[in-house]
N, C-alpha and C positions, 0 to 999 in steps of 0.2 A: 553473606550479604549484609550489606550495613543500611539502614536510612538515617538521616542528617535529621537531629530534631526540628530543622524549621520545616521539614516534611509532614509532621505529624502535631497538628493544629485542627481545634475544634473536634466538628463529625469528621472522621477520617476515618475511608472506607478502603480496604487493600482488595484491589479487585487483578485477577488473574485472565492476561489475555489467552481467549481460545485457543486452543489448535485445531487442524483439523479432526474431525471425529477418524478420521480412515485411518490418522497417526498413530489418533490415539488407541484404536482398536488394534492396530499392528502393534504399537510398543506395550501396552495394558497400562497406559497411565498418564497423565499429563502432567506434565512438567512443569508448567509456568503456576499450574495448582501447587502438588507441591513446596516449589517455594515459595507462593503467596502463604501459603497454613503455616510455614517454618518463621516467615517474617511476620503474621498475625500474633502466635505465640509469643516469640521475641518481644516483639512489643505491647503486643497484647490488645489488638488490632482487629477489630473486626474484619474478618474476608468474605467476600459475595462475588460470586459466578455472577454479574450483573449484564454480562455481556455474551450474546448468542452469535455465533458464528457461523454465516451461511456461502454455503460452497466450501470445494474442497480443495482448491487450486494451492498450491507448494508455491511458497517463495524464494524460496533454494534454487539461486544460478540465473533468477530474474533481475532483468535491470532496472534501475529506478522508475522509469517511464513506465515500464508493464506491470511493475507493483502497484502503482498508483491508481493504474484502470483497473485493475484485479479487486482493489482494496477497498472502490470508490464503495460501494455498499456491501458490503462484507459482513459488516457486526450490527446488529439492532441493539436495544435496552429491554432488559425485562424488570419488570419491576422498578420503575421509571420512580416512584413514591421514595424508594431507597437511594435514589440521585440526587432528587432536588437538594441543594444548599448543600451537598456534602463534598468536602475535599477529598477527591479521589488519589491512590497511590496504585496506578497500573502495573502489572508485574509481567514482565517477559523472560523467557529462557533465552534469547539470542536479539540481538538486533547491529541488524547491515545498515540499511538506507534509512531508517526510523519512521518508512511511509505506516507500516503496522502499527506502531504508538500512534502516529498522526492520526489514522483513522478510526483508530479506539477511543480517542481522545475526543476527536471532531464528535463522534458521537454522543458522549457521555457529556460533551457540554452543552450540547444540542437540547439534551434531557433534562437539559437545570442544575449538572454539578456546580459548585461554584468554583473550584478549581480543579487540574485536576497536572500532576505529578508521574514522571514513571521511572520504576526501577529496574534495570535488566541483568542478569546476572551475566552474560559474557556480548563483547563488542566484533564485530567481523567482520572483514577488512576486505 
């Protein structure tokens, strides 16, 4: 995975969106972590878990409408002080309909990021 340097301006924070915990528990790892720590490194980029993920509903085979309701409150902010003014770079392992960026995002501006970026490593279709 690559980010475009006009990505990476000022406090730029690489924050990895959740997965579910059930997933994570099934597979022993989370993924969107992962390559957020691979793309921190690379660049050398701060990463923060900044974002908490509540419920456990799969977006696999849902259609945009029902991700949407699914998503509507889904993620809160922790550590909200590590938001204000910072240019965020969200990191996802997959993204279909992009409501999951949307609502990581809506969030994380909500909290005073000042901007906020995402990277995904695969597109599906």
């Amino acid at each position: 995975m690559k980010l475009f340097p006009s990505q990476i301006h000022g406090h730029t924070v690489i924050v990895p969106v959740p997965t579910a915990t059930s997933r994570v528990r099934q597979r022993g790892y989370d993924q969107s972590v992962l390559i957020a720590r691979h793309l921190g490194k690379r660049y050398d980029l701060k990463v923060s878990e900044l974002l908490v993920r509540h419920g456990q509903s799969r977006q696999v085979g849902s259609k945009r409408d029902q991700r949407v309701v699914q998503l509507a409150e889904a993620y809160t902010v922790r550590n909200q002080i590590h938001v204000v003014g910072s240019h965020i770079i969200l990191v996802d392992d997959v993204m279909t309909t992009g409501t999951t960026i949307e609502a990581a995002a809506r969030v994380l501006k909500k909290a005073g990021a000042r901007t906020v970026d995402a990277c995904v490593f695969a597109r599906a279709e």
